[in-house]
PDB file as gemmi writes it, atoms N, CA and C in Angstrom:
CRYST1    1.000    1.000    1.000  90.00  90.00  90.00 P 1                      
ATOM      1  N   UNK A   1     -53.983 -74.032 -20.063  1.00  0.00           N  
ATOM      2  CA  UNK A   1     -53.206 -73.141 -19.240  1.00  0.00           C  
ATOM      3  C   UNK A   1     -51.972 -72.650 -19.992  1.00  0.00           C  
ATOM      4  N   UNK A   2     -51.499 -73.672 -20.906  1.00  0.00           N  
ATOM      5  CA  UNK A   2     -50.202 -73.260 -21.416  1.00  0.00           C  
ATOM      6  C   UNK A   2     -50.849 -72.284 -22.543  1.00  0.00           C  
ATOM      7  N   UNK A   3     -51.906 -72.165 -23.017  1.00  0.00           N  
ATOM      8  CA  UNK A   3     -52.102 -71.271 -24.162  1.00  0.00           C  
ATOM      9  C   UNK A   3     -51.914 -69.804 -23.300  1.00  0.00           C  
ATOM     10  N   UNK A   4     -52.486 -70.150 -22.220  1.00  0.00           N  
ATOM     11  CA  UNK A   4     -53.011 -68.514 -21.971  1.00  0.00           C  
ATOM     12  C   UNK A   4     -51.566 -67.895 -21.492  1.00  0.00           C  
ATOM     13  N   UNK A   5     -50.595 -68.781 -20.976  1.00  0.00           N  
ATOM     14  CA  UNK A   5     -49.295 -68.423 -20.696  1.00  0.00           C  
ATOM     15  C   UNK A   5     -48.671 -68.224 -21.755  1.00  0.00           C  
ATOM     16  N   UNK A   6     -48.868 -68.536 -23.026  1.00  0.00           N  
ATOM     17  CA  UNK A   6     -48.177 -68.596 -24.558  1.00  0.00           C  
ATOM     18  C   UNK A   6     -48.705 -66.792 -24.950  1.00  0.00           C  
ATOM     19  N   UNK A   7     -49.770 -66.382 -24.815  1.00  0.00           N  
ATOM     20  CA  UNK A   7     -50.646 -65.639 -25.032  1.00  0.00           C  
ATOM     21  C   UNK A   7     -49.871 -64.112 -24.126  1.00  0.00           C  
ATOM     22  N   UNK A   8     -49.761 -64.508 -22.936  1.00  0.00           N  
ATOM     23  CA  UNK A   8     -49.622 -63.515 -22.144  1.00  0.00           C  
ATOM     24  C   UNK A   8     -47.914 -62.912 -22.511  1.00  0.00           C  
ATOM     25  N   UNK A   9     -47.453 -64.126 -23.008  1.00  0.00           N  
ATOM     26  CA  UNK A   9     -46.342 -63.828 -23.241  1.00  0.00           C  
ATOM     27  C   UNK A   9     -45.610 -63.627 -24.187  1.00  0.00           C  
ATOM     28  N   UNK A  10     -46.806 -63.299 -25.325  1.00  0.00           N  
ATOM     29  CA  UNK A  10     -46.758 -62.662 -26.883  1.00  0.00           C  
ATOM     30  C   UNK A  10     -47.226 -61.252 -26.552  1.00  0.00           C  
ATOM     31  N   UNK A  11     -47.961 -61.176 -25.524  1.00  0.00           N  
ATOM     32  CA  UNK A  11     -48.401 -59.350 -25.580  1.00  0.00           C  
ATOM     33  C   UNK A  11     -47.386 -58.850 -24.670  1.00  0.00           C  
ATOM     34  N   UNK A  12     -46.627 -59.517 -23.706  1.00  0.00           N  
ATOM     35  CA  UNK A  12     -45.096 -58.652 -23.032  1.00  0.00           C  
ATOM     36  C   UNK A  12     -44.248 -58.435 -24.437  1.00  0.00           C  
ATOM     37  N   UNK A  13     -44.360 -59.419 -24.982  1.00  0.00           N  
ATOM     38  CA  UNK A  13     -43.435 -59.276 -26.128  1.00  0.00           C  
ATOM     39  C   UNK A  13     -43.714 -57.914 -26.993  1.00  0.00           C  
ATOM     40  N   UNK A  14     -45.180 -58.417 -27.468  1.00  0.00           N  
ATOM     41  CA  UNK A  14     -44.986 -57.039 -28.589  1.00  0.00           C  
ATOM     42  C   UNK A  14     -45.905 -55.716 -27.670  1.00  0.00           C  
ATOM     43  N   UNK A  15     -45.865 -55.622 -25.828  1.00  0.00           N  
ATOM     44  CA  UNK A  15     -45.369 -54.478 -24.991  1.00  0.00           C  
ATOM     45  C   UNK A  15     -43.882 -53.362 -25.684  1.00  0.00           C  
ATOM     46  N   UNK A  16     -42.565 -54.904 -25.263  1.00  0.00           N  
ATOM     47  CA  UNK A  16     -41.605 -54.085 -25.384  1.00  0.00           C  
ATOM     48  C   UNK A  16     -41.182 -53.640 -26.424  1.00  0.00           C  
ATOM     49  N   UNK A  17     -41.671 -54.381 -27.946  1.00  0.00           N  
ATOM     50  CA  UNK A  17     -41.686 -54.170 -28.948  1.00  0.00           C  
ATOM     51  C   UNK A  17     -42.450 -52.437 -29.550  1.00  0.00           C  
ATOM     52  N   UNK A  18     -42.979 -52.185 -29.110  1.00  0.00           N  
ATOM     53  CA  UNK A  18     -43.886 -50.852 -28.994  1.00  0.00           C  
ATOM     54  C   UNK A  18     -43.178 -50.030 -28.293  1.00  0.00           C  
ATOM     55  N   UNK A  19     -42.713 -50.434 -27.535  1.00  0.00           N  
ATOM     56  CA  UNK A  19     -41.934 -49.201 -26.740  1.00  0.00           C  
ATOM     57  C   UNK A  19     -40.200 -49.117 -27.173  1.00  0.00           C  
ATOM     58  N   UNK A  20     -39.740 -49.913 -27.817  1.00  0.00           N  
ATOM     59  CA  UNK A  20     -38.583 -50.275 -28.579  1.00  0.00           C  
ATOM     60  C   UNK A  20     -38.947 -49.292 -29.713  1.00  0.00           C  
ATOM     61  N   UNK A  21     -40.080 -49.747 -30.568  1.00  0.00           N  
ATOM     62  CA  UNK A  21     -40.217 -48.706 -31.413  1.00  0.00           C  
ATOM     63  C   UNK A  21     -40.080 -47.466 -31.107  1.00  0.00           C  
ATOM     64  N   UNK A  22     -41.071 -46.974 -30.334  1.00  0.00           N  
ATOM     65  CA  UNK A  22     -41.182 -45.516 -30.249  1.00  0.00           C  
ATOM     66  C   UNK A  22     -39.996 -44.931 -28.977  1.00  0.00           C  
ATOM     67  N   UNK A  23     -39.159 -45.566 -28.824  1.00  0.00           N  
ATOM     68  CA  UNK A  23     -37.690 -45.106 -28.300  1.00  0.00           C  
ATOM     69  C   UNK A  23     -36.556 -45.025 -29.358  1.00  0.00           C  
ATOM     70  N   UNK A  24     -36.954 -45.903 -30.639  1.00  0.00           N  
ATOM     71  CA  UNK A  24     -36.058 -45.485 -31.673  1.00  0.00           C  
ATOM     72  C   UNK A  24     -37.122 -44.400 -32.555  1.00  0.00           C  
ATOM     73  N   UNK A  25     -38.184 -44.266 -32.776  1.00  0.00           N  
ATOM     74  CA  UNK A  25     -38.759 -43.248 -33.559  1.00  0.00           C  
ATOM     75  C   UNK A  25     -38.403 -41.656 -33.069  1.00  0.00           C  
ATOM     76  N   UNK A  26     -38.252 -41.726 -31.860  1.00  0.00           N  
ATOM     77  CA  UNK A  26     -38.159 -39.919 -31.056  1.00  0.00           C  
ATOM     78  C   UNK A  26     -36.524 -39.881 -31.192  1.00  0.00           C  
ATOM     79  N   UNK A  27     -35.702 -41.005 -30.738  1.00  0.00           N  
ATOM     80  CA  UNK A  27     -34.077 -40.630 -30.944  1.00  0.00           C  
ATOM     81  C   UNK A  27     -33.812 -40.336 -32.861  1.00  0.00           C  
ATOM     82  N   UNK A  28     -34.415 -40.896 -33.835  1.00  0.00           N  
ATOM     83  CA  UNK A  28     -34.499 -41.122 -34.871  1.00  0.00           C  
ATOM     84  C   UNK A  28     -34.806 -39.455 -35.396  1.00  0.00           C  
ATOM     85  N   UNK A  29     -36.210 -39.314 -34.766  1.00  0.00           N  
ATOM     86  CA  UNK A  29     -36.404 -37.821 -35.021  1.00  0.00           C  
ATOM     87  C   UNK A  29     -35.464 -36.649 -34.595  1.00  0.00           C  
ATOM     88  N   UNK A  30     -35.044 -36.709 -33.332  1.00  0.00           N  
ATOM     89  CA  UNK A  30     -34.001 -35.787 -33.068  1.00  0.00           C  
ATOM     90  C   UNK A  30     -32.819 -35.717 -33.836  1.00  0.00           C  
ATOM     91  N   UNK A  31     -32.061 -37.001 -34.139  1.00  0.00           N  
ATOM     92  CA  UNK A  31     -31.107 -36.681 -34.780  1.00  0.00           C  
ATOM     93  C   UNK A  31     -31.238 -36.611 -36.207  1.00  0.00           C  
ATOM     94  N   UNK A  32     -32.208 -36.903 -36.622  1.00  0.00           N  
ATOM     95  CA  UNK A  32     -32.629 -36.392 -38.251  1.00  0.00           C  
ATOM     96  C   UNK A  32     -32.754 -34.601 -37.828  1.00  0.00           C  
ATOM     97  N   UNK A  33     -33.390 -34.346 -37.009  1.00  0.00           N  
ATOM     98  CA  UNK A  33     -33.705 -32.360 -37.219  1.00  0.00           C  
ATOM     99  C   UNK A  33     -32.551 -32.464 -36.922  1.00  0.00           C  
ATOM    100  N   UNK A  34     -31.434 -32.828 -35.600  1.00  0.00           N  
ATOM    101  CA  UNK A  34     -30.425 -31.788 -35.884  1.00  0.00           C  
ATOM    102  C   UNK A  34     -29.639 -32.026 -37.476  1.00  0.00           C  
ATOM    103  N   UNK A  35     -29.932 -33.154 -37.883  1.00  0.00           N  
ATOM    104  CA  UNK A  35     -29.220 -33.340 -39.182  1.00  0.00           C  
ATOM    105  C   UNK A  35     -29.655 -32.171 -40.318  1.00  0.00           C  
ATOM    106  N   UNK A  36     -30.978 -31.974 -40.302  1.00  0.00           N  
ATOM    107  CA  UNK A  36     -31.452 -30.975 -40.927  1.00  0.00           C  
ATOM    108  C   UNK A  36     -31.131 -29.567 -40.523  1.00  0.00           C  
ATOM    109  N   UNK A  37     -31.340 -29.343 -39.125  1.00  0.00           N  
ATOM    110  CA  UNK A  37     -30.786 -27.754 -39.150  1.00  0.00           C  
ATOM    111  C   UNK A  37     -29.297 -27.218 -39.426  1.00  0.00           C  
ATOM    112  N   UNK A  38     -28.348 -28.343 -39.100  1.00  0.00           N  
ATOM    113  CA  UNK A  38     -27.118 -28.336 -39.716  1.00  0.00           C  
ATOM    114  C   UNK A  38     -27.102 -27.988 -41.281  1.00  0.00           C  
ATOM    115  N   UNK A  39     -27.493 -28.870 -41.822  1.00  0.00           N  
ATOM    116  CA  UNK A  39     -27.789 -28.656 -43.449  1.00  0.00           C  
ATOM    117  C   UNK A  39     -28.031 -27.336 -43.800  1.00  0.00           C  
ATOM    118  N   UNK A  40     -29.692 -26.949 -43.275  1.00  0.00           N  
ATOM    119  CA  UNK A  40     -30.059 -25.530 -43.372  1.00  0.00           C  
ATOM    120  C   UNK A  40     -29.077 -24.454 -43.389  1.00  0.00           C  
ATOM    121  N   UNK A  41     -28.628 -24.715 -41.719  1.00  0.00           N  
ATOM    122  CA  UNK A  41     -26.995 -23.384 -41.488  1.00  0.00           C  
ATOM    123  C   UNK A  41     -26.494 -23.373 -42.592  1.00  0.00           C  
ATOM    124  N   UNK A  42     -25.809 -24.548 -42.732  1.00  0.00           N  
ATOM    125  CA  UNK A  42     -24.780 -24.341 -44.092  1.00  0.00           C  
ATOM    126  C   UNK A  42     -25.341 -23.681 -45.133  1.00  0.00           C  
ATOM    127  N   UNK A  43     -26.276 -24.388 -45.628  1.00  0.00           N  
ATOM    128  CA  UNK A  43     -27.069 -23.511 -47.244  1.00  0.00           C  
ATOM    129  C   UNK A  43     -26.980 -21.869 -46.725  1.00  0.00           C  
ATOM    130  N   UNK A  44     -27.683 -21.308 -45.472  1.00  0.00           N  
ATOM    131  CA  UNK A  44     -28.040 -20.298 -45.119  1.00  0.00           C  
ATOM    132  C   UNK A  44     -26.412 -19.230 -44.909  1.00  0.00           C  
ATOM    133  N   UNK A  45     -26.066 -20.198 -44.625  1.00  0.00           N  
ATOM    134  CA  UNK A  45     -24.829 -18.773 -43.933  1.00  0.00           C  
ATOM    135  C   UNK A  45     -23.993 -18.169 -45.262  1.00  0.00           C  
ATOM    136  N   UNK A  46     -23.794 -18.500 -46.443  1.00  0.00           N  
ATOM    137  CA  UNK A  46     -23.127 -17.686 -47.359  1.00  0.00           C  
ATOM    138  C   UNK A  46     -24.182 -16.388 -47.400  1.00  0.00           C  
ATOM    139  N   UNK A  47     -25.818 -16.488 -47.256  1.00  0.00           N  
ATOM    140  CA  UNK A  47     -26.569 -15.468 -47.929  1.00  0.00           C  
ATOM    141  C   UNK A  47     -26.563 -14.754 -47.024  1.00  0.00           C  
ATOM    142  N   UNK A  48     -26.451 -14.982 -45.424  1.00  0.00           N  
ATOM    143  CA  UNK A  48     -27.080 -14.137 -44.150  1.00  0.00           C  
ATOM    144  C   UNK A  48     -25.283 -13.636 -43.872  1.00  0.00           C  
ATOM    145  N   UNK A  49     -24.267 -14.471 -43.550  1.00  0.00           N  
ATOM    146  CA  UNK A  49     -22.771 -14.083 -42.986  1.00  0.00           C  
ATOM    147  C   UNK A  49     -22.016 -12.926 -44.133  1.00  0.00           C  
ATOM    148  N   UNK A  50     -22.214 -13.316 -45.242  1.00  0.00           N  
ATOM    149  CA  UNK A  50     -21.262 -12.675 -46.154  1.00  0.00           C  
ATOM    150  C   UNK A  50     -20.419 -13.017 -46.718  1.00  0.00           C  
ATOM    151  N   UNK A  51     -19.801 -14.761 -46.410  1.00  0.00           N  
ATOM    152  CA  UNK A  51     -18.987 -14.809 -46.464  1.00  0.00           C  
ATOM    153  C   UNK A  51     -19.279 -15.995 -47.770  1.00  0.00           C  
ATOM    154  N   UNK A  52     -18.639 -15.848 -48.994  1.00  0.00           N  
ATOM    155  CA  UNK A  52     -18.775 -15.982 -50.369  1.00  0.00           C  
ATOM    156  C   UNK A  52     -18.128 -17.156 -50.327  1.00  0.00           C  
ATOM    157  N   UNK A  53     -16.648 -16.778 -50.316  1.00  0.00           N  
ATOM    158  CA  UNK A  53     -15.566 -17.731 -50.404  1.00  0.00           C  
ATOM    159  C   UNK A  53     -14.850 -18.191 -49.253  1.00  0.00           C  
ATOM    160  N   UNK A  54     -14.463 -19.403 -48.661  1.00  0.00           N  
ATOM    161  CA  UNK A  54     -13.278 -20.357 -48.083  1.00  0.00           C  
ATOM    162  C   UNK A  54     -12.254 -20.861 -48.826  1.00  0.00           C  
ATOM    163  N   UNK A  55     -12.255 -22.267 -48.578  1.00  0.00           N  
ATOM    164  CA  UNK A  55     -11.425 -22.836 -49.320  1.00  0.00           C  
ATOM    165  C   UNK A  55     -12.413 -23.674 -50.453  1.00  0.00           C  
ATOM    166  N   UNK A  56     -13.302 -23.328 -50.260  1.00  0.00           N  
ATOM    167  CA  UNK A  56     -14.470 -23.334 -51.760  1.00  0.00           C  
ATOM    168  C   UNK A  56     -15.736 -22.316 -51.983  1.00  0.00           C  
ATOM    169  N   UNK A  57     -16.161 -22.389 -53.090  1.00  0.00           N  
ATOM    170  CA  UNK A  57     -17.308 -21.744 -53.531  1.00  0.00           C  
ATOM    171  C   UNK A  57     -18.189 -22.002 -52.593  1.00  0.00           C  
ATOM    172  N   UNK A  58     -18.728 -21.505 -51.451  1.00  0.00           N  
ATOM    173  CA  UNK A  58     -19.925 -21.440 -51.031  1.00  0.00           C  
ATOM    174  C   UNK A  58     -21.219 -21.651 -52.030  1.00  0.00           C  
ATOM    175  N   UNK A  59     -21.395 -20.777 -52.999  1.00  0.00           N  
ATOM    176  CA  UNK A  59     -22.610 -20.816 -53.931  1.00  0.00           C  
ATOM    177  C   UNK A  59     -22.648 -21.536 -54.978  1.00  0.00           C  
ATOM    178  N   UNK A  60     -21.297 -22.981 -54.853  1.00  0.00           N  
ATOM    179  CA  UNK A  60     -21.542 -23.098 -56.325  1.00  0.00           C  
ATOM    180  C   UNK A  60     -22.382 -24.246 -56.510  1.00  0.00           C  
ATOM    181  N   UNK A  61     -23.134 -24.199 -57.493  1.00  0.00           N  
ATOM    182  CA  UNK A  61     -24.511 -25.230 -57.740  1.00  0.00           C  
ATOM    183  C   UNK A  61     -23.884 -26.307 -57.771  1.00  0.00           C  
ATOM    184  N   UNK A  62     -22.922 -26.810 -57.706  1.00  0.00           N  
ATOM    185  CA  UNK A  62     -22.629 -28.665 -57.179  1.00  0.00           C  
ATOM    186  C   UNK A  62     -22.988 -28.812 -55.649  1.00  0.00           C  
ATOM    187  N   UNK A  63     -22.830 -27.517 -54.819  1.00  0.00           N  
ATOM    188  CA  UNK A  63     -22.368 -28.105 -53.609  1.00  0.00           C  
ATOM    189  C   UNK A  63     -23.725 -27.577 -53.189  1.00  0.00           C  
ATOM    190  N   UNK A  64     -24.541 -26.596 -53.553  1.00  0.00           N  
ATOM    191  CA  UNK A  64     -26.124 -26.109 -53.002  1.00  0.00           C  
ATOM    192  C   UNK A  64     -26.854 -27.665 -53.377  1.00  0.00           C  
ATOM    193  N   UNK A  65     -26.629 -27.651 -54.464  1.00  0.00           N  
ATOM    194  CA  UNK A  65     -27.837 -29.148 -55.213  1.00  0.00           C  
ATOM    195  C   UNK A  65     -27.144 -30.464 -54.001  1.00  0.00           C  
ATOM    196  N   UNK A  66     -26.324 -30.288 -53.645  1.00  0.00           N  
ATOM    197  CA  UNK A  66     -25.441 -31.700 -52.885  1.00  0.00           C  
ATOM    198  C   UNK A  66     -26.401 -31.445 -51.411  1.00  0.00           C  
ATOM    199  N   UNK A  67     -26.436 -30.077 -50.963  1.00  0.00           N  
ATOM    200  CA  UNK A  67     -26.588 -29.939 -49.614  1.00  0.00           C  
ATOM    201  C   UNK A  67     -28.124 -29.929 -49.693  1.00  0.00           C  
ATOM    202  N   UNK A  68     -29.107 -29.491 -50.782  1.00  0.00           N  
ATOM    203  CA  UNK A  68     -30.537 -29.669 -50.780  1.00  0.00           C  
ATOM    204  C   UNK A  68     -30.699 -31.313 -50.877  1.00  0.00           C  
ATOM    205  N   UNK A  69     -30.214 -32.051 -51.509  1.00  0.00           N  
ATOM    206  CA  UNK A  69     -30.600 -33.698 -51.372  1.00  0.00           C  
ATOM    207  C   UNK A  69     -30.026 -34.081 -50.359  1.00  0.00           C  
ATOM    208  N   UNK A  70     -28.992 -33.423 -49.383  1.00  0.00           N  
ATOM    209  CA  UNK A  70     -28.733 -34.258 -48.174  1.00  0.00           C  
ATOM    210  C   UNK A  70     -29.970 -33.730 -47.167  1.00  0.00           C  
ATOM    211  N   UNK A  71     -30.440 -32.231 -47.523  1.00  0.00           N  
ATOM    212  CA  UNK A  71     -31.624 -32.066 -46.624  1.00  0.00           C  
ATOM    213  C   UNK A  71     -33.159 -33.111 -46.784  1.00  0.00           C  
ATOM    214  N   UNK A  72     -32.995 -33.312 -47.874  1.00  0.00           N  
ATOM    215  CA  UNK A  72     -34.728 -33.555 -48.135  1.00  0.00           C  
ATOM    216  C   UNK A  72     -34.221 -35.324 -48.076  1.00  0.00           C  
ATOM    217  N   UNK A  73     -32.734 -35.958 -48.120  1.00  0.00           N  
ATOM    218  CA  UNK A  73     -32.640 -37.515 -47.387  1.00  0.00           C  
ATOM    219  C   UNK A  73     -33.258 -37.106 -45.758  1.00  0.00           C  
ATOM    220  N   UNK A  74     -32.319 -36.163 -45.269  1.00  0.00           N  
ATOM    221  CA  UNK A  74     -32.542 -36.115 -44.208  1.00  0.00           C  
ATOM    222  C   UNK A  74     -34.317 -35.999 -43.254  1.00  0.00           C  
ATOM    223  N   UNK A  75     -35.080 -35.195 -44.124  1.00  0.00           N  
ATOM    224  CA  UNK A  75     -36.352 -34.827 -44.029  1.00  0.00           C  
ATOM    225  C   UNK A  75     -37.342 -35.923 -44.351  1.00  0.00           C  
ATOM    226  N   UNK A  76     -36.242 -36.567 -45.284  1.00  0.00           N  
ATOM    227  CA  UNK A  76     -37.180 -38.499 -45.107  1.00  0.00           C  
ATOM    228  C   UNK A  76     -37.115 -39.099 -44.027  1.00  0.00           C  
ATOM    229  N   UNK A  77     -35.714 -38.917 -43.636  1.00  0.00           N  
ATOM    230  CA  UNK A  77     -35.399 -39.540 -42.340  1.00  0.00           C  
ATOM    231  C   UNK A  77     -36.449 -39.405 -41.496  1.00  0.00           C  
ATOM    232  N   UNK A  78     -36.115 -38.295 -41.395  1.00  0.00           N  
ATOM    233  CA  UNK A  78     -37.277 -37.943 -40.096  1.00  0.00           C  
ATOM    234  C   UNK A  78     -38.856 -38.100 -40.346  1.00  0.00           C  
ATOM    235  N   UNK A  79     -38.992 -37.698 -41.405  1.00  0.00           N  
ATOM    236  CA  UNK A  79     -40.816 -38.927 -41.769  1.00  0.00           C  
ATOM    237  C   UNK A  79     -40.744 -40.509 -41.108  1.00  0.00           C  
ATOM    238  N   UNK A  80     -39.808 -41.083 -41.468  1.00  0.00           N  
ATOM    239  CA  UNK A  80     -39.633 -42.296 -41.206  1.00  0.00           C  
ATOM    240  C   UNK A  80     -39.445 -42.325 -39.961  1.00  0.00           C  
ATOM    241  N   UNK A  81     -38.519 -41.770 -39.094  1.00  0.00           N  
ATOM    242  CA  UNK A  81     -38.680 -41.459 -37.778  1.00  0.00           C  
ATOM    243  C   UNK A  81     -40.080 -41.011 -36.534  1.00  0.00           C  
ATOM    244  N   UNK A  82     -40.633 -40.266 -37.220  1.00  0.00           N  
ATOM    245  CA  UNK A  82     -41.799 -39.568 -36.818  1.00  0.00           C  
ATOM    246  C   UNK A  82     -43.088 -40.695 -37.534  1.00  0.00           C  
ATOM    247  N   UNK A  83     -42.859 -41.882 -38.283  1.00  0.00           N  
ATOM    248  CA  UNK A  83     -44.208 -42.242 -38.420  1.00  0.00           C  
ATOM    249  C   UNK A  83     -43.694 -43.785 -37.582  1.00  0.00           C  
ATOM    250  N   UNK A  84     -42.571 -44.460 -37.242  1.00  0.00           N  
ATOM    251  CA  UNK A  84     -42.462 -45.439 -36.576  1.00  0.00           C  
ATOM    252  C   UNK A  84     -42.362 -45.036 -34.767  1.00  0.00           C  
ATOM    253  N   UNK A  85     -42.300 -43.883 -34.515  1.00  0.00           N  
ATOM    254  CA  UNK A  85     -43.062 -42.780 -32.799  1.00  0.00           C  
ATOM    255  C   UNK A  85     -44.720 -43.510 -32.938  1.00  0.00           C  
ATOM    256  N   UNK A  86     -45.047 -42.810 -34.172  1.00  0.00           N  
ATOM    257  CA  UNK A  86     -46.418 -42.816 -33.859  1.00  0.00           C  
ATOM    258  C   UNK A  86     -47.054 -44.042 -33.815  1.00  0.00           C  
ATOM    259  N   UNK A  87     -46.295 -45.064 -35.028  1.00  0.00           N  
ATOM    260  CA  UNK A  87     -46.638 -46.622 -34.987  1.00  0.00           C  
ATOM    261  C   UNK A  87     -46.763 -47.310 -33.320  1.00  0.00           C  
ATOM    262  N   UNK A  88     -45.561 -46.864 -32.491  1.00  0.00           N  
ATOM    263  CA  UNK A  88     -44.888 -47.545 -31.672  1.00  0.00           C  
ATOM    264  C   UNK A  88     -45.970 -46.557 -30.279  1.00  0.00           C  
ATOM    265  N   UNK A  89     -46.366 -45.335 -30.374  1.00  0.00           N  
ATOM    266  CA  UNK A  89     -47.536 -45.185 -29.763  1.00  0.00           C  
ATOM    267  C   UNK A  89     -49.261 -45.734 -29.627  1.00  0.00           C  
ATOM    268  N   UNK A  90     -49.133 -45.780 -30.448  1.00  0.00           N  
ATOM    269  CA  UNK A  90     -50.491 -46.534 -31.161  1.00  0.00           C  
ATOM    270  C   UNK A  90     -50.478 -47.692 -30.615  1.00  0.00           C  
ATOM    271  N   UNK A  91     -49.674 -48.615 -31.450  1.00  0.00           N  
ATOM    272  CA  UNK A  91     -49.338 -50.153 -30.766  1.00  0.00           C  
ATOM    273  C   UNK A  91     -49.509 -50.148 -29.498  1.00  0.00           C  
ATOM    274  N   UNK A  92     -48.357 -49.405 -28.446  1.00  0.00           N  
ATOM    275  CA  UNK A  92     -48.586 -49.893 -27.237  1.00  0.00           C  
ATOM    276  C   UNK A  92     -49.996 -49.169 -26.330  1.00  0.00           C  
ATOM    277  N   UNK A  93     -51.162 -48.021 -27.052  1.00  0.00           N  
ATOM    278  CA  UNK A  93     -51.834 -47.574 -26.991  1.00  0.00           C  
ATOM    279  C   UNK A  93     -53.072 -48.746 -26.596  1.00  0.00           C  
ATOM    280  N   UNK A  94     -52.996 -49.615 -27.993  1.00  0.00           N  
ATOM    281  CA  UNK A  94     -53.925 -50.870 -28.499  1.00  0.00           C  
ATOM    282  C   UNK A  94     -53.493 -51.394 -26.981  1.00  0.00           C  
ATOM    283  N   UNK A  95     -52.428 -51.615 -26.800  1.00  0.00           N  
ATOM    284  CA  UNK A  95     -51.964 -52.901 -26.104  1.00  0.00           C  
ATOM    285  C   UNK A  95     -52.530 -52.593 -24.546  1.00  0.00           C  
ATOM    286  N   UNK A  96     -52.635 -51.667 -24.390  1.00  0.00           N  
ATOM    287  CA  UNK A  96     -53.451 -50.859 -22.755  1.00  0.00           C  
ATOM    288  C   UNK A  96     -54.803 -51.144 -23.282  1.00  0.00           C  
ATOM    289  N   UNK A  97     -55.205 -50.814 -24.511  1.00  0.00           N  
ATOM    290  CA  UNK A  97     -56.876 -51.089 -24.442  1.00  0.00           C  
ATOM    291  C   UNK A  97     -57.360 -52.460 -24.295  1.00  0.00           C  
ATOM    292  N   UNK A  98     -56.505 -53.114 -24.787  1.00  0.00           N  
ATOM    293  CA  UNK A  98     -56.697 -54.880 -24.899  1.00  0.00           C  
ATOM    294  C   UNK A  98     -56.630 -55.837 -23.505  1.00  0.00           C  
ATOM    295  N   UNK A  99     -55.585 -54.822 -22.777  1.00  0.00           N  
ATOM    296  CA  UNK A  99     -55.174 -55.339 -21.553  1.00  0.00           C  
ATOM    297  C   UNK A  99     -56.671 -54.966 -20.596  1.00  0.00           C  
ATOM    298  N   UNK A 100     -57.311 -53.952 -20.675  1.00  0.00           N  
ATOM    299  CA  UNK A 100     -58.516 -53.467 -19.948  1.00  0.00           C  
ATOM    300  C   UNK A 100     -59.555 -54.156 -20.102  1.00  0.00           C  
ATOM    301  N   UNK A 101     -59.654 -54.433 -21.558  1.00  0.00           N  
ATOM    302  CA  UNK A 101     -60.851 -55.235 -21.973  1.00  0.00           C  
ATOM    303  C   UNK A 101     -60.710 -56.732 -21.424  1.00  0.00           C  
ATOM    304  N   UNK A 102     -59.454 -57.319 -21.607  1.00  0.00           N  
ATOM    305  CA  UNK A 102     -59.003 -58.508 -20.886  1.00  0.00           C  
ATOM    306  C   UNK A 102     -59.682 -58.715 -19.287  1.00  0.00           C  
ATOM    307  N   UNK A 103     -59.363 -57.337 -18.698  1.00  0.00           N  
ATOM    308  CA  UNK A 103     -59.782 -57.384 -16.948  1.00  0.00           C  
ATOM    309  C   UNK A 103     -61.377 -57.325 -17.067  1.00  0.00           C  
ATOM    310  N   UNK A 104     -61.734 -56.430 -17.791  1.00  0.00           N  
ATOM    311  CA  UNK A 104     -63.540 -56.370 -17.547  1.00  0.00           C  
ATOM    312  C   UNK A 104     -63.919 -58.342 -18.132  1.00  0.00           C  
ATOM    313  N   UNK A 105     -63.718 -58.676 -19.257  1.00  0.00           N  
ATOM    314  CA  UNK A 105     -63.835 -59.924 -19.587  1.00  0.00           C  
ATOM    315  C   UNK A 105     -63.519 -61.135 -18.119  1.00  0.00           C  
ATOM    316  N   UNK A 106     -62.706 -60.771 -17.591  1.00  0.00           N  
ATOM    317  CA  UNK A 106     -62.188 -61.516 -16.731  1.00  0.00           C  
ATOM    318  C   UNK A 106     -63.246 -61.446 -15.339  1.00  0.00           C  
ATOM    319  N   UNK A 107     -64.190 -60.484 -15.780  1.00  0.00           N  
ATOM    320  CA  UNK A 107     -64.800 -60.032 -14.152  1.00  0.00           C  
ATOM    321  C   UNK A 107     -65.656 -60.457 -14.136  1.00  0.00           C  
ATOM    322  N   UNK A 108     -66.544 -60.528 -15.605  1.00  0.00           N  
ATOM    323  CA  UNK A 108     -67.761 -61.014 -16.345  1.00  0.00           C  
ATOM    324  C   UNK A 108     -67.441 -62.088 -15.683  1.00  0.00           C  
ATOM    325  N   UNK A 109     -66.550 -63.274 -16.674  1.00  0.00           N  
ATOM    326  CA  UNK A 109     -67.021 -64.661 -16.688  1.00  0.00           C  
ATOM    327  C   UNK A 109     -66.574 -64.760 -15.100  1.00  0.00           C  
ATOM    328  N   UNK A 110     -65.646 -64.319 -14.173  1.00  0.00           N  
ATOM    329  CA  UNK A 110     -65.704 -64.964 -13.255  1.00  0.00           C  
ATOM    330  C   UNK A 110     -66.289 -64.023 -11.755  1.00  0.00           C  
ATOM    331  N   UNK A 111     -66.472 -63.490 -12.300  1.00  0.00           N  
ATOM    332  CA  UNK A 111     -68.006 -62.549 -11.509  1.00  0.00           C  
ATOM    333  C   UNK A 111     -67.282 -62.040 -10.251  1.00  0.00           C  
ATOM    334  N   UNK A 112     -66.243 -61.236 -10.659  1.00  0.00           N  
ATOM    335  CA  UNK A 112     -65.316 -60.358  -9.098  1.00  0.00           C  
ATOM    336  C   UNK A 112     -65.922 -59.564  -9.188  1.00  0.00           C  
TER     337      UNK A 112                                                      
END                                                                             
């Protein structure tokens, strides 16, 4: 009896664990794109606004090459974001199929 209570209470576990995941994979993803479309603006607005100079070079290749590797960190981010969603779907996906198969098993041997 204590196994099956040990048992039942490893799959609540890695339940909330799955859904933990994929509540940090979708917040993860959002704030990686807005991190990215921010990035983008910036690169974009000297070529589309007009506006060359501030209180620095808009175009100058330290700060384009600075703002393309903060995009493509950022565009990891969000891989990494977007593949621990899908992990954390999946998982708790399994965890509904296992739980079903559990009830039909359960009907078999005890014939409800």
């Amino acid at each position: 009896m204590r196994v099956l209570e040990a048992h039942e209470e490893f799959k609540q576990h890695i339940e909330a664990g799955a859904s933990k995941v994929t509540a940090l994979g979708l917040i993860t993803m959002v704030v990686a794109f807005l991190l990215l479309a921010s990035y983008f603006s910036q690169l974009l607005l000297p070529y589309v606004g007009g506006t060359r100079y501030q209180t620095v070079d808009l175009l100058n290749p330290a700060l384009v090459v600075t703002q393309i590797l903060l995009m493509i960190l950022t565009a990891a981010w969000l891989y990494v974001g977007a593949v621990n969603y899908l992990f954390g779907r999946r998982l708790g996906r399994t965890v509904r199929e296992i739980r079903a198969s559990e009830k039909q098993l359960e009907k078999r041997i005890f014939g409800e």
